[in-house]
N, C-alpha and C positions, 0 to 999 in steps of 0.2 A: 661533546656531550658526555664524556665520560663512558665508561662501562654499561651503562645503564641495557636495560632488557627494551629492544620495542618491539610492533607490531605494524604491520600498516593496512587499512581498512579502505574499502574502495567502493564506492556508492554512485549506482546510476541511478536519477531520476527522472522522469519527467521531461525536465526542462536542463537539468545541467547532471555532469559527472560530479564527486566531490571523491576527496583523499584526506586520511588523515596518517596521522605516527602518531602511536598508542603507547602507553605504558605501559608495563607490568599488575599494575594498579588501576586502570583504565582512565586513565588522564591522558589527553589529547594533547600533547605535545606541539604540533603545528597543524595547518589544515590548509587545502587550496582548492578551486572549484573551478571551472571552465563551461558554460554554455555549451546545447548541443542543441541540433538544426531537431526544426518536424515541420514537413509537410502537408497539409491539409488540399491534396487534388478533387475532392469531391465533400461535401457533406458527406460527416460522419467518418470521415476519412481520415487517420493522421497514422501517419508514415514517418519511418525515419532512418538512418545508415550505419551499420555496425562497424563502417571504417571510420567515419565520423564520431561515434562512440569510441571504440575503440583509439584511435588517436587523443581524444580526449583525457580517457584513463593511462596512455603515457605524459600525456603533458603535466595530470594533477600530482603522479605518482614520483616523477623525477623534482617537482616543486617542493615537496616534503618530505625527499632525503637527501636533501640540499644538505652537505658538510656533516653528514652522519659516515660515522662509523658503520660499514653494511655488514662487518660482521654483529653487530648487537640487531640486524635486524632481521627475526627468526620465525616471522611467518606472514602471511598476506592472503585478507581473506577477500569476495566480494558478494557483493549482495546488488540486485538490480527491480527493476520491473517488469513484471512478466508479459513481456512482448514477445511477441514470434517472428525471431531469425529463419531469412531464407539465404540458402546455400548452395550454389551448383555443385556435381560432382569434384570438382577439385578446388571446393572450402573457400569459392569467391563469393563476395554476392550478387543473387540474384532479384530480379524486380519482385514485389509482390503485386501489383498491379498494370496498369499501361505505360507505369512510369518509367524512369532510368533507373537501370540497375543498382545505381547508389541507393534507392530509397527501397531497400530489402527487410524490414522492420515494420509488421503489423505491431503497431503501439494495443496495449491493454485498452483503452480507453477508444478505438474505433470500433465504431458499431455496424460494421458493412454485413457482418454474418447475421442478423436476425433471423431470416432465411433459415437457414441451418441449425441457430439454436432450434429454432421450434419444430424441424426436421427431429433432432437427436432426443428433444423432450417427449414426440409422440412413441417414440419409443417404450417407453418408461423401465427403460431398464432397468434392474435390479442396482444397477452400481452409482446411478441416480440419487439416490440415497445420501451419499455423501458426498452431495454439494448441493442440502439441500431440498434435493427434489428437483429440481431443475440446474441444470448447466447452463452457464450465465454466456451469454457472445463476447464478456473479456478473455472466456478461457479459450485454448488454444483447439480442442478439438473443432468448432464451429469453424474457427477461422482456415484451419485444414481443410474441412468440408466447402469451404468457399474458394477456396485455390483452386482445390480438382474440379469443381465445376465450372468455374469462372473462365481458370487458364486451363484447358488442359491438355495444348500441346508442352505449356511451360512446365504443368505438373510431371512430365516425364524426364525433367532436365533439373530437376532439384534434387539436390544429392543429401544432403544435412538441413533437417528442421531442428533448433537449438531453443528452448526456451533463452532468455537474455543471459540471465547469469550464469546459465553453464556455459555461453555463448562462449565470457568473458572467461573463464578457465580453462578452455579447449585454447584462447589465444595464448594466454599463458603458459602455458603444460604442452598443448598437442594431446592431451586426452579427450576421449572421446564417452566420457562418463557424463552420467546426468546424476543431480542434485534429486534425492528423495522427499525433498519440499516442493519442488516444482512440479514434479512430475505426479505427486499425491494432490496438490493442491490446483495444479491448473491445466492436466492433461488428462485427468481421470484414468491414472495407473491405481491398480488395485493397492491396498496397503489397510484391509479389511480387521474389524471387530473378530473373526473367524480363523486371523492368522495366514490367508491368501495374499502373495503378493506376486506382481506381474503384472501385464498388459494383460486385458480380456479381450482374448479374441472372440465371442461372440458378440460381442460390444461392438469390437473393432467391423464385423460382418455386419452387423444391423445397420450401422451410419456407412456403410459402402467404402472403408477406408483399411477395407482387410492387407489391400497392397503395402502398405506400412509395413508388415511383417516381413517384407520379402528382407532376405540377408541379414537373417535374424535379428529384425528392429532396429538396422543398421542409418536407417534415416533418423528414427526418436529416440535410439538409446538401448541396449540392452545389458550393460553395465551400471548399478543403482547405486549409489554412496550415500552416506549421514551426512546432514550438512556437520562440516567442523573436521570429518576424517582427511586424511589428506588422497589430495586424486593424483598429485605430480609434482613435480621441483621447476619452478623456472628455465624454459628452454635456456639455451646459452646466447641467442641471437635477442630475445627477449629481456633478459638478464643488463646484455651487453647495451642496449637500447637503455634501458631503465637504470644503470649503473649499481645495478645489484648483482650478489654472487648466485652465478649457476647452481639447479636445484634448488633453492631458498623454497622450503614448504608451502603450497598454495594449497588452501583448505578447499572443500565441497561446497557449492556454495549455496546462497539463498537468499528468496526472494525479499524486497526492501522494507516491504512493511514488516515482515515476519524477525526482519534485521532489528530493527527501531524495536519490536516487543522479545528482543532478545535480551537488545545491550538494555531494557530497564525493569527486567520483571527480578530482577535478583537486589533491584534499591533497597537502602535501610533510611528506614528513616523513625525515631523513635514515639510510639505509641501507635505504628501503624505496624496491622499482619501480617507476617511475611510469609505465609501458605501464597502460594502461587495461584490457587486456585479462588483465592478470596480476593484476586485483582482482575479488572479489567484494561486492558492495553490500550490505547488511543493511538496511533499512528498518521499525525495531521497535515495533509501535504496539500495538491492537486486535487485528492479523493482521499476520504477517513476510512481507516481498517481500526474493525476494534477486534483485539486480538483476546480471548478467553482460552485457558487451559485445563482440564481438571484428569485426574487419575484414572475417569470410565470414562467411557466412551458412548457420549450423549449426541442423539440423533433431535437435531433443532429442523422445524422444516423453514424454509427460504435462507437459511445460516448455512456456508460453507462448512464442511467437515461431518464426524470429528475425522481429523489425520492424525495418522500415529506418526508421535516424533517428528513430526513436519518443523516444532519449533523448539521447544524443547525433549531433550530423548525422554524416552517414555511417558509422556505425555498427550494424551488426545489433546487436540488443537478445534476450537470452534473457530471459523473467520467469518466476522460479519464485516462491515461496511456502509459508507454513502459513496454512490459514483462521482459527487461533485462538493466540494466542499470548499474548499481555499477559489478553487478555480470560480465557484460559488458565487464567492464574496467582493471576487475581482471583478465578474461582469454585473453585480447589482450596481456597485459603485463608477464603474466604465461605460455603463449604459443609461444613467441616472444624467440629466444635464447638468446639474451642480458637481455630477461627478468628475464629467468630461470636464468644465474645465478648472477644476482645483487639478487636476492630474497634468495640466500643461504647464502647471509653475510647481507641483509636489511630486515627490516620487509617491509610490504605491503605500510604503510604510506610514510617511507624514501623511497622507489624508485621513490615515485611521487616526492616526496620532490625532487630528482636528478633530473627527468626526467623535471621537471620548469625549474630550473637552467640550464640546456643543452638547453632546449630553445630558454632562455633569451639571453644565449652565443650566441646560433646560427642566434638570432633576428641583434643582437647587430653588429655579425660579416658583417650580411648583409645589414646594413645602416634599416634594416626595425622599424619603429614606433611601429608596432604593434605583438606578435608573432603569429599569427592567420595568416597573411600571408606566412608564412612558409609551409601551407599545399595546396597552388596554384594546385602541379600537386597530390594530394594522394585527393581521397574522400571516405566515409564510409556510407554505407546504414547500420543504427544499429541493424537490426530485425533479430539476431541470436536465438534468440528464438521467432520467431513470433511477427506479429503486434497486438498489443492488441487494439491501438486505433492511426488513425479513421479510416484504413482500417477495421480490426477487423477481421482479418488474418493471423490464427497461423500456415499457411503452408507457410507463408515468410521468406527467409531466408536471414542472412549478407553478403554485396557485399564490398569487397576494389577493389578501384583501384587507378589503380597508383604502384604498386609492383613492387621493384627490389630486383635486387641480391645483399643485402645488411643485413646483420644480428647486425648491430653494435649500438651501445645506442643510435647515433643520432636517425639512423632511426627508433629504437623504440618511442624514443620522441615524432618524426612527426606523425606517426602513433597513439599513444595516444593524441596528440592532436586532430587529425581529428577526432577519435570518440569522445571527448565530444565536437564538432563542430558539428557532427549528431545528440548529443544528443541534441541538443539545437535547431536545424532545424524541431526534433521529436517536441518538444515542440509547434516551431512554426506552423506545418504543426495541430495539436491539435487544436492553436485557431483559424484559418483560420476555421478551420470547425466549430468551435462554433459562431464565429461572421457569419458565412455565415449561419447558421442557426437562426442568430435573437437575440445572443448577442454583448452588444455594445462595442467598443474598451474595452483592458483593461489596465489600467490605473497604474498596479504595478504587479509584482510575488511576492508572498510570499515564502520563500523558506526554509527547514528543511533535518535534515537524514545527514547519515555518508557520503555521497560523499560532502557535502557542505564542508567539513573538508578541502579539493580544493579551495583553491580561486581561482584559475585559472576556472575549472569551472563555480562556480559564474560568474565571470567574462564577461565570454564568454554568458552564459543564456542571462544578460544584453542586450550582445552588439548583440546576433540575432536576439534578441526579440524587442530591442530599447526600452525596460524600466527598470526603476530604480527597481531594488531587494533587497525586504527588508529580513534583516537575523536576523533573533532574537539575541538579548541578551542571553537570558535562552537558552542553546544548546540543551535541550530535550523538544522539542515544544509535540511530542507526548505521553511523560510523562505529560507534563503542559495539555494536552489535557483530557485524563483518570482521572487527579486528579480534574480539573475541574466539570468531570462528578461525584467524589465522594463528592466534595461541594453540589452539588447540591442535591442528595440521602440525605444527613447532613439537610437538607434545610436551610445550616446557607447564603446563599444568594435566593434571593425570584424566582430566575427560571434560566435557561442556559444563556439566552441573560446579564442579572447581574452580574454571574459569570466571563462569557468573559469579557466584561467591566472592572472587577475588577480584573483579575487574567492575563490577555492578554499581557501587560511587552513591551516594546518595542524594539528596531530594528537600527540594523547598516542599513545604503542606501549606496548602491553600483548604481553608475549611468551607463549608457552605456556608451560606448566609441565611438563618433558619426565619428573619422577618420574613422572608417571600417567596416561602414554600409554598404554602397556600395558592398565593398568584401564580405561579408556575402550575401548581395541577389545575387548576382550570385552566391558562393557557394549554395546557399537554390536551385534556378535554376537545378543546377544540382544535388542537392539532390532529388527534384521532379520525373525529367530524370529518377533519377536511378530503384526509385519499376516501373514506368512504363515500364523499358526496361525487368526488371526480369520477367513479365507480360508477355514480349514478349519472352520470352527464353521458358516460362511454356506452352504459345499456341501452339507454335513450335515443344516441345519436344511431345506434348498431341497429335496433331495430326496424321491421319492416312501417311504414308511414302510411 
């Protein structure tokens, strides 16, 4: 491969690891991915293994420096999911629940701590504030507070609690730094409007988890880095595994959604603004992060942040979200009987691929311009797994209506149409809350993740948002995002805002569709209607009889 300059980028999700070699330019070179285990012992419960992970990101990382040159490869970043690794005192793992010590991984997405959130929100701490208002049971304090209650002769045998992604650079390095995205955005470490940064120990005392401090924060961290600074060079044992050279710069790392609105908030694409702050981020995976940035520091309530430099340096950071999104789409369609069994002769992709085309048929049959009108009488509140943002309401539940007695593809069609028609109302009911709190119109979506694989999707985001979406060229923005960060560790470009510049690639524009705006905000209408009525069903049912 010649002389050439790479990078290599490391992305835990969900469901599988992925790796990429990066360019200089931020062109993805090759790419390889490998499946990873999760456990579900209980409702609400998904568990998973950091040796299992971890194996993973050697199997994808020696795939794609296959016949490379290791000296052209001069830096390695990672970015993951903000799950909480447990660690016994000598850095093996430990159970998080009654399980085998392999399944040491509270995944983001278990909801076992509600308990505790709503312990730590009566609180109302002053550091509450930024996240929000309330601290959501994906973040990791709650889950803390469920260990020590839960286990707690175990809670005395845990040596290292590791957000995911720094998990993955203490394996690489042996340092024992923690990423200032993680720890601002899902530990509630201070990183304040006022210039405060630290652990707040009365924080720490109110939720009963002052012992953390003991050996100065030597369990969660008391060493902070920038995602992008470098924390360490490749152990030699590490190295020698991966067939890369000892020391090879490993950047600070950071969390995956925040990866994905790294490697695309620096896109060009012509006649669209490239003010950072007149984009919104989409990050479309399992669950949607929409990522907003702007220069002050704007207090959104049920909206994660602001963080400082959590994603871009100097930059306050808003993080909203839906808790179920992709994940969403896969059980309307898996649970639907026409869905069951097209999925036993289709893979997951081709039913969508079918379910357009039935559509378009069924658009076409009825003289309509657009197939968005097709879902007139069906509507979908999508918080089957709770509201993450901007209620910030994980006792919310999915409402259709519109249901008949009808099990046949059309109607699964309609029906997956309407939810990414919710999905896209979820997005707008997001920035209503950000602009109502003091940011200004926003001017484009940026948009990334396996659900974009939909253009109908895409599509639709557009047309209820009424702005043009830009969709990267490079398909793994949140790979391009990590490898970014390990240019920078490299210091072969002079800081993050450089690298973006130079590594950021550009973007198809997908315009809205301005015939069915109108339909869309009456559909939004009744998407509003719809949590305030479930509102009304939970006062009803709550009261005394």
């Amino acid at each position: 491969m010649g002389s050439e300059i790479y990078f290599i980028g490391v992305d835990v999700g969900s469901g599988s690891v992925r790796a990429a070699l990066v360019d200089d330019k931020g062109h993805v070179v090759s790419s390889s991915v490998n499946e990873i285990r999760t456990w579900t012992p209980k409702d609400n419960y998904y568990e998973q293994s950091s040796d299992d992970i971890w194996n993973s990101c050697i199997f994808v990382i020696k795939n794609v420096v296959k016949n490379v040159n290791r000296d052209n490869i001069k830096g390695i970043g990672f970015d993951a999911t903000c799950s909480l690794v447990a660690l016994d005192k000598n850095g093996n793992p430990l159970s998080v629940s009654t399980t085998n010590n392999e399944q040491n991984i509270i995944m983001w997405m278990d909801h076992r701590a509600q308990a505790e959130a709503d312990f730590i929100n009566k609180t109302d701490h002053n550091i509450l504030k930024y996240v929000g208002g309330k601290v959501s049971l994906e973040m990791e304090m709650p889950k803390l507070l469920w260990l020590k209650r839960n286990l707690p002769n175990k809670w005395k045998e845990y040596g290292y609690f590791f957000d995911l992604p720094d998990f993955l650079t203490w394996k690489a390095t042996g340092s024992l730094t923690r990423s200032l995205c993680s720890l601002v955005c899902k530990w509630n470490y201070e990183c304040s409007v006022e210039g405060r940064q630290g652990w707040d120990m009365n924080f720490l005392r109110d939720i009963g988890l002052e012992d953390l401090a003991n050996d100065k924060f030597r369990k969660i961290g008391d060493k902070v880095l920038m995602p992008g600074e470098c924390c360490g060079g490749l152990t030699e044992d590490v190295a020698n595994i991966l067939g890369l050279k000892p020391g090879t710069p490993v950047a600070t790392s950071i969390i995956d959604a925040h990866a994905g609105g790294l490697g695309m908030i620096g896109i060009q694409s012509e006649g669209i603004d490239k003010e950072m702050s007149s984009r919104l981020g989409l990050i479309c995976g399992t669950s949607t992060c929409h990522m907003a940035v702007n220069r002050n520091a704007i207090l959104v309530q049920g909206v994660w942040g602001p963080y400082y430099s959590a994603m871009v340096p100097s930059m306050w950071l808003n993080e909203a979200g839906q808790s179920a999104s992709g994940m969403l789409l896969d059980f309307i369609i898996s649970s639907h009987p026409a869905g069951t069994n097209l999925l036993k002769t289709m893979s997951s992709g081709d039913v969508r691929n079918h379910l357009r085309s039935l559509l378009s048929e069924m658009a076409q049959a009825k003289g309509y311009e657009d197939v968005s009108y097709l879902t007139k009488d069906i509507h979908v509140w999508p918080d089957f797994h709770g509201n993450r943002s901007p209620l910030a309401d994980p006792s919310m539940r999915g409402m259709i209506c519109g249901l008949s007695i009808n099990s046949s593809e059309n109607n699964l069609a309609i029906l997956y149409l309407a939810t990414l028609q919710a999905l896209s109302y979820g997005t707008r009911h997001i920035t209503d809350a950000l602009m109502q709190a003091g940011y200004e119109p926003f001017k484009s979506l940026l948009i990334c993740g396996g659900i974009t694989k939909d253009p109908l999707f895409v599509q639709i985001q557009a047309d209820a948002m009424g702005l043009p979406v830009l969709k990267p060229h490079e398909k793994d923005s949140v790979l391009i995002g990590s490898s970014i960060l390990g240019a920078c560790a490299s210091q072969y470009f002079k800081d993050v805002q450089d690298a973006i510049n130079n590594m950021g690639g550009t973007a198809d524009v997908i315009q809205p569709n301005a015939i069915s705006k109108g339909y869309h905000d009456k559909k939004y209408r009744v998407y509003q209607r719809m949590f305030q009525d479930q509102l009304k069903y939970k006062a009803i049912m709550s009261s005394n009889l």
